[in-house]
C-alpha positions, 0 to 999 in steps of 0.5 A: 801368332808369330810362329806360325807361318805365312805365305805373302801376296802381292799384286800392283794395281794399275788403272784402277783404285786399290779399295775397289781392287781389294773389295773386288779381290775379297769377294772373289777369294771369298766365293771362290776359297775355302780355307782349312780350319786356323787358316786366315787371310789378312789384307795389308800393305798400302790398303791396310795403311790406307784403311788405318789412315782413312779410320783415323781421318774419320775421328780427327775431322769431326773433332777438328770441325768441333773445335773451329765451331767451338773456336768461333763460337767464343769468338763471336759469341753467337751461334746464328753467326757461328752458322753463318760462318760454317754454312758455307763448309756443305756446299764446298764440300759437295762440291769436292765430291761433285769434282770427284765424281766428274773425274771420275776418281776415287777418295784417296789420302790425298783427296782427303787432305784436299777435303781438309784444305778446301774445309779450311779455305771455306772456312776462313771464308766464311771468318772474312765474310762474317767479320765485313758484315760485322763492320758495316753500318748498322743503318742500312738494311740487312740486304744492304749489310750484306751487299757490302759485306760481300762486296768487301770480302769478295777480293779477300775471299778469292784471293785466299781460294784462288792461292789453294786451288793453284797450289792443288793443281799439280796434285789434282791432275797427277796421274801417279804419285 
């Protein structure tokens, strides 16, 4: 493989989203070429450092969630509170998406890490939200329990998302690298 030849291409993409670029690129090359017998195409550069990356992402995230579920578990040795603590992490994440789609921007590397941090801060969220409820009088009713409970996170909880969402403003509304 490494004698054989091989003739680079290269495009800037601009205005557009590499993935979409390529997938837009592939189908046309793949209409419109055909390639002699031992003749291959490889997709690379940044795409193919993106595709490494995204595939990479997509085995530790999972792992990561299973170890912090795992990790809580122990902590507070229940599942229903471990649920409890976790069931925040869909909507923070739909609603991610939701910031994607409304930009109208694609999944990225950076939209990724974002993902990672916005998961982390629902997390901890979720962490002080379980940890008031735990302290509070166990005298009250459950709807009060948990009034109180949120009333003693709220202050916590939106000074912990109101720090990563500033620090994620420039990367948010950045244009370019």
């Amino acid at each position: 493989e490494k004698w054989r030849r091989r003739l680079a291409v290269e495009a800037n993409v601009r205005g557009r989203d590499m993935v979409s670029y390529v997938a837009d690129a592939k189908a046309r090359v793949a209409a419109k070429v055909k390639l002699p017998p031992g003749v291959e195409i490889s997709w690379g550069g940044q795409f193919e450092n993106f595709t490494r990356a995204k595939d990479r992402l997509m085995l530790l995230v999972p792992v990561a969630l299973g170890i912090i579920a795992v990790m809580l578990f122990l902590t507070y040795r229940s599942l229903p509170l471990t649920a409890v603590t976790l069931g925040a992490l869909p909507f923070a994440l739909g609603g991610g998406v939701l910031s994607l789609v409304v930009r109208r921007m694609p999944f990225s590397i950076p939209a990724a890490v974002g993902f990672i941090a916005l998961a982390g801060v629902s997390v901890m969220s979720g962490v002080v939200l379980t940890t008031r409820l735990l302290d509070t009088d166990e005298s009250l009713t459950p709807r009060q329990r948990v009034d109180e409970a949120a009333r003693a996170a709220f202050r916590p909880t939106i000074s912990t998302a109101l720090v990563a969402a500033l620090g994620f403003i420039p990367m948010a509304i950045s244009k370019s690298a």
